[in-house]
Short mmCIF file of the C-alpha atoms (twelve columns), coordinates in Angstrom:
data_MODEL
# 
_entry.id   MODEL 
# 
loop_
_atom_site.group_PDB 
_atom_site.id 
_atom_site.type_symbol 
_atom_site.label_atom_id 
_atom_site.label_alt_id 
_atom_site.label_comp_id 
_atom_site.label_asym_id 
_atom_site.label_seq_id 
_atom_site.Cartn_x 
_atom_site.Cartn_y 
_atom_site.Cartn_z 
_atom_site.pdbx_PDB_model_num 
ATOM 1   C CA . UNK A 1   10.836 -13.313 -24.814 1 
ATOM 2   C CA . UNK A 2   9.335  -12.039 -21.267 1 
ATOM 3   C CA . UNK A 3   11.373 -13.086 -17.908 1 
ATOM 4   C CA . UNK A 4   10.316 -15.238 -15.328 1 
ATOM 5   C CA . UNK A 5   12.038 -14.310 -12.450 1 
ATOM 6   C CA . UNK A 6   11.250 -16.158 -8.850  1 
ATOM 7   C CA . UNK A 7   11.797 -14.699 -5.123  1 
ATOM 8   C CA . UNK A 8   10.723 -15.789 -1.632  1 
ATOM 9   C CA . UNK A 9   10.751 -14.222 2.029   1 
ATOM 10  C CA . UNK A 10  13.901 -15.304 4.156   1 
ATOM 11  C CA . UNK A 11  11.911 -17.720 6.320   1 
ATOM 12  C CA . UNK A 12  10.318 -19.284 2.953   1 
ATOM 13  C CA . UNK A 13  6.853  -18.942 4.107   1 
ATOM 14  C CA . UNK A 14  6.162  -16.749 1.158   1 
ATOM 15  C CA . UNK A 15  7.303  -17.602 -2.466  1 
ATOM 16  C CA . UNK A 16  6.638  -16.284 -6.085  1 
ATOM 17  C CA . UNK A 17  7.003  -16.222 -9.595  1 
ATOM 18  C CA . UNK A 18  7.174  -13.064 -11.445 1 
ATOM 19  C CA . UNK A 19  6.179  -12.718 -15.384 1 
ATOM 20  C CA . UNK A 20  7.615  -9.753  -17.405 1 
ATOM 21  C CA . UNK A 21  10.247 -7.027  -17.316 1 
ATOM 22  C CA . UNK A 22  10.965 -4.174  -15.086 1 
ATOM 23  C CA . UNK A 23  10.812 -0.796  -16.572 1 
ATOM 24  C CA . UNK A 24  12.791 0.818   -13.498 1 
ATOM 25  C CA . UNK A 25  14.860 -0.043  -10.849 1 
ATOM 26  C CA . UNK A 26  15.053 2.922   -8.165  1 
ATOM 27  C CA . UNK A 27  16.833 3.178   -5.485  1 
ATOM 28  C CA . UNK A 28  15.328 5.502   -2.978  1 
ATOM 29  C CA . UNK A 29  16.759 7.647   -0.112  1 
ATOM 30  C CA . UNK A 30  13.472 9.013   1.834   1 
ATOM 31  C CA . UNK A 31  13.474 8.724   5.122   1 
ATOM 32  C CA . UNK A 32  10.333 6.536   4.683   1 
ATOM 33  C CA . UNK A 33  12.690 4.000   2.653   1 
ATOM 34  C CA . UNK A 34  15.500 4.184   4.937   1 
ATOM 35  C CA . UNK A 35  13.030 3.498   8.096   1 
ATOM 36  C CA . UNK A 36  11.538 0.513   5.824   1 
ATOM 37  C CA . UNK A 37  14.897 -0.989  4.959   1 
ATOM 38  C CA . UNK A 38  17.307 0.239   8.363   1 
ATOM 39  C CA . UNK A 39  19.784 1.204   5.570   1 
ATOM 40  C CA . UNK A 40  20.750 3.751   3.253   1 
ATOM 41  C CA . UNK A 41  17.904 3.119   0.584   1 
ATOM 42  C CA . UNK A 42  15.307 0.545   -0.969  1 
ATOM 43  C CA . UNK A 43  16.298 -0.886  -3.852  1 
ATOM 44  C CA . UNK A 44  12.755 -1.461  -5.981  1 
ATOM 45  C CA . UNK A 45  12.031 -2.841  -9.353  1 
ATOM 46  C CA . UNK A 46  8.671  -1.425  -10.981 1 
ATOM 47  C CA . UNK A 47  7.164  -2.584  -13.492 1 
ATOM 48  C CA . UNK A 48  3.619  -1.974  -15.187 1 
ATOM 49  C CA . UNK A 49  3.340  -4.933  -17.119 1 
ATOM 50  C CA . UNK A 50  4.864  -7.559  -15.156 1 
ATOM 51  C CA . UNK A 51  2.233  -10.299 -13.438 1 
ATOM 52  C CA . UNK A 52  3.102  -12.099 -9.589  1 
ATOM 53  C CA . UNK A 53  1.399  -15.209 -8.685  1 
ATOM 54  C CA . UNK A 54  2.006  -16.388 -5.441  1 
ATOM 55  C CA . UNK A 55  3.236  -20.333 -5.265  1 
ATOM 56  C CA . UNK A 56  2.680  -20.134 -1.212  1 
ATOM 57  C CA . UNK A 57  2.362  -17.905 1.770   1 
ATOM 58  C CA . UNK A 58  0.110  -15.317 0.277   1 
ATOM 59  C CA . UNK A 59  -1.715 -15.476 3.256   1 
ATOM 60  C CA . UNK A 60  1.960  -14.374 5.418   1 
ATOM 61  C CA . UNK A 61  2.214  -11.174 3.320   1 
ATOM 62  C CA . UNK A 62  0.543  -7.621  5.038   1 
ATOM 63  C CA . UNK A 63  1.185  -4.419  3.791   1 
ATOM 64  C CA . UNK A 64  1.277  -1.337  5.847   1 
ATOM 65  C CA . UNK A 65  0.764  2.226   4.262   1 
ATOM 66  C CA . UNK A 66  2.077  5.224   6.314   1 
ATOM 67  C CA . UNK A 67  -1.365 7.301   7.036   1 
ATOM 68  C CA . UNK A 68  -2.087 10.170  5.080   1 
ATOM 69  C CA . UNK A 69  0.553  9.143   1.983   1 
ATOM 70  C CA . UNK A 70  1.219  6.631   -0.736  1 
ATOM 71  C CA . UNK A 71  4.219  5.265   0.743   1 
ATOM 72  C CA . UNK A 72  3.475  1.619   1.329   1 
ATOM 73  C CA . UNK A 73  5.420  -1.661  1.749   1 
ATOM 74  C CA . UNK A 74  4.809  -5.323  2.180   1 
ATOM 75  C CA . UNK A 75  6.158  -7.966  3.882   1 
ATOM 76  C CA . UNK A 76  6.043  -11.553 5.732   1 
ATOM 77  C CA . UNK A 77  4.736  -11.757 8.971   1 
ATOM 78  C CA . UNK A 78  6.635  -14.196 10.202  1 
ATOM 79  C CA . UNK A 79  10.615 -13.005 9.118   1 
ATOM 80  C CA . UNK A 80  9.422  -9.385  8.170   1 
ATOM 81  C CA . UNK A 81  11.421 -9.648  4.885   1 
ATOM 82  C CA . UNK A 82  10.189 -7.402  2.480   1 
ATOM 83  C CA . UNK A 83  7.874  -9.219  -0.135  1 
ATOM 84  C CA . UNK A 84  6.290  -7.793  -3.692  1 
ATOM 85  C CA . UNK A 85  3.154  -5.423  -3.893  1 
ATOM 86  C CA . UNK A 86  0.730  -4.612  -6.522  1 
ATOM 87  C CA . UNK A 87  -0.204 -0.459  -6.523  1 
ATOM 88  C CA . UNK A 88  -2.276 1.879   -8.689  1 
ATOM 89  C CA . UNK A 89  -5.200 -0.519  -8.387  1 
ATOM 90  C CA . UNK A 90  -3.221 -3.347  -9.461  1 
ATOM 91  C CA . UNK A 91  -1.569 -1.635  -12.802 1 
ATOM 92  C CA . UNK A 92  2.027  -1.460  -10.956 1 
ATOM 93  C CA . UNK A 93  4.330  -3.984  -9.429  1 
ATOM 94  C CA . UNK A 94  6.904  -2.605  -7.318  1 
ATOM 95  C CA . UNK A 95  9.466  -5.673  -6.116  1 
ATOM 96  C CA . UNK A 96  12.366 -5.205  -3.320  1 
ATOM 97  C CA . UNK A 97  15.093 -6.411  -5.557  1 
ATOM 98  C CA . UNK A 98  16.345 -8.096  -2.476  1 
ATOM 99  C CA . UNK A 99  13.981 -10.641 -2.202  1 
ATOM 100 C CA . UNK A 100 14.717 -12.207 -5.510  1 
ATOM 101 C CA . UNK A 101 16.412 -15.581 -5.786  1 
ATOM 102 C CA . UNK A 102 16.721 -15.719 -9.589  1 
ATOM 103 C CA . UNK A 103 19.852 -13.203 -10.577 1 
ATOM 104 C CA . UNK A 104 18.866 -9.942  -11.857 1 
ATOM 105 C CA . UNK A 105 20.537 -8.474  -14.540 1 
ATOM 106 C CA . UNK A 106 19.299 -4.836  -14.576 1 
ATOM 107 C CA . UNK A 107 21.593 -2.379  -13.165 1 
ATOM 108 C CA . UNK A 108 20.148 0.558   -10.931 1 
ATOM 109 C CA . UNK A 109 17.828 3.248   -13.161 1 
ATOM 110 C CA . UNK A 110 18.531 5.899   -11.124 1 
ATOM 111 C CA . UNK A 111 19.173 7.425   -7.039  1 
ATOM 112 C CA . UNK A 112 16.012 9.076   -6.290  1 
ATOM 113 C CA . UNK A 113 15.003 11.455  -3.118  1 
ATOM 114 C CA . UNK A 114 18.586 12.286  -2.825  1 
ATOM 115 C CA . UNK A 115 17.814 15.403  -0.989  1 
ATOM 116 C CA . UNK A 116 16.502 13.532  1.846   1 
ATOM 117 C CA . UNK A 117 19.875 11.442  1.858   1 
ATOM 118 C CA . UNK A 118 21.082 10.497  5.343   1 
ATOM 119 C CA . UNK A 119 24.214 12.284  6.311   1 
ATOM 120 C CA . UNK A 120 26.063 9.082   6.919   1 
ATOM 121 C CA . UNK A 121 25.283 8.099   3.440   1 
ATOM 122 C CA . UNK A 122 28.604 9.721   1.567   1 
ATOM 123 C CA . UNK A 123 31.614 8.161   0.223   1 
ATOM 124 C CA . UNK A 124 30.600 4.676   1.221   1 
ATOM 125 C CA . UNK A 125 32.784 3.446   -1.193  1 
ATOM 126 C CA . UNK A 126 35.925 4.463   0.912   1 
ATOM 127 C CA . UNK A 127 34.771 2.547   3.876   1 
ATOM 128 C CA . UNK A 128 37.038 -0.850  4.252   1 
ATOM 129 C CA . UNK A 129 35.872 -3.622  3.175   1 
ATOM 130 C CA . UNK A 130 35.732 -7.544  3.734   1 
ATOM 131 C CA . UNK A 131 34.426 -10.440 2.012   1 
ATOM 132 C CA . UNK A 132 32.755 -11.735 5.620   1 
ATOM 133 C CA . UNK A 133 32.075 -10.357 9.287   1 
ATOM 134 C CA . UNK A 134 35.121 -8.040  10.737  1 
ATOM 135 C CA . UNK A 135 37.328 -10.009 13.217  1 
# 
């Protein structure tokens, strides 16, 4: 049985429908992906055989490719969220996990680009935490 799985952009300009299964689910620790993100590391799902049809704002979505490299990512003009993008001429899906509505039940494939890590990116587990905002 293939999964359907369904995301949007935060301002819901932009939603989809995603047929098929990931094959990975990388979380990545360039500086590239932290710049993308403003956090530790994306969190992508890629998959080669999984189709996206866009059920509005397809028009919303721009990708921008750093110059001179394959890093790429896509996203809503008019929230910025990050938003699905086909690569390899169309024969790879890579999908911010993030911007998934349905739940995802796929656990993390592997850390990637570790030695690019930020140096604030140790231990995070030992920072407090809360179930809402500080204070």
């Amino acid at each position: 049985m293939t999964s359907l799985s369904s995301g949007s952009c935060q301002c819901g300009a932009a939603k989809f429908e995603i047929e098929g299964d990931f094959e990975h689910f990388f979380l990545c620790h360039c500086s590239r992906c932290r710049k993308d993100t403003g956090s530790a590391h994306a969190a992508n799902l890629f998959s080669s055989r999984a189709s996206i049809r866009w059920l509005s704002g397809g028009e919303v979505v721009r990708t921008y490719r750093v110059p001179g490299t394959r890093h790429q990512k896509a996203f809503c003009v008019e929230c910025g969220s990050a938003l699905p993008r086909e690569e390899a001429g169309g024969n790879m899906l890579v999908v911010p996990a993030g911007c998934l509505d349905t739940p995802l039940d796929m656990r993390p494939t592997a850390h990637v680009c570790l030695s690019s890590r930020a140096a604030w990116d140790n231990r995070l587990e030992d920072a407090p935490g809360f179930d809402g905002l500080p204070g």
